[in-house]
N, C-alpha and C positions, 0 to 999 in steps of 0.2 A: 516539541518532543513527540517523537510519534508514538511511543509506548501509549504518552497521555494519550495521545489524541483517541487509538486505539479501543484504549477501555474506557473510554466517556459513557458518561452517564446523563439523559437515558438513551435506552436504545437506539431510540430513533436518531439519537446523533452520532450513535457510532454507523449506521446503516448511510446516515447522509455524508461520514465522511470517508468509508469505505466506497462508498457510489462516485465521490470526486476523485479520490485518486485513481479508481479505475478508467473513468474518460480521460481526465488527464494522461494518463499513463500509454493508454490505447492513442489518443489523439498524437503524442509526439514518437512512438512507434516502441517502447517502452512494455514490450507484451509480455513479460516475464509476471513484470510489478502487477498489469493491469489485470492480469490470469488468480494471480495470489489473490489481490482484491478484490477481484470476483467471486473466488469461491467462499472469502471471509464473509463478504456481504450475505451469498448465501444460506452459511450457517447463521448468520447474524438474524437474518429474516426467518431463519426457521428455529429460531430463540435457542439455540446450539450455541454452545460459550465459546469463543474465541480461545483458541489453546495457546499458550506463551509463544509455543515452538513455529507456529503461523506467525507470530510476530517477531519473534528472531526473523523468519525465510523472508519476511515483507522488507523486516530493516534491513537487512544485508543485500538484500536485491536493490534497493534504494541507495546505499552506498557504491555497489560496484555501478550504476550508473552516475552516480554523483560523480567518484572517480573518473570515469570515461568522459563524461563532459568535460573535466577538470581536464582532462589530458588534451584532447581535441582544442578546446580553446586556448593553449601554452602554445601550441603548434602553429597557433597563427600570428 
């Protein structure tokens, strides 16, 4: 669940799993997600609470590519 993953506790693991999905994201061309998770990491490093509303925009950006892959790979 990414909400969990999100607000893990402690910081340092939310800042390790904000830094994964950013390369992930970045590496498969995914720059929406990798952008979100960049600036979360951000605030995360500069001990700035993560807002809900950053993690609705990360989840929903995560689903419309989930969708898109879903779609792409029907087509083949």
């Amino acid at each position: 669940n990414l909400t969990r993953l999100l607000t893990a506790k402690p910081p340092a693991k939310l800042i390790f799993a904000l830094h994964t999905i950013k390369g992930a994201a970045g590496g498969v061309g995914a720059f929406t997600i990798a952008e979100l998770a960049r600036v979360m990491e951000a605030d995360a490093r500069a001990e700035v609470s993560i807002n809900p509303e950053q993690i609705d925009d990360l989840k929903m950006a995560v689903e419309e590519v989930s969708a898109f892959i879903a779609d792409v790979l029907s087509r083949e």
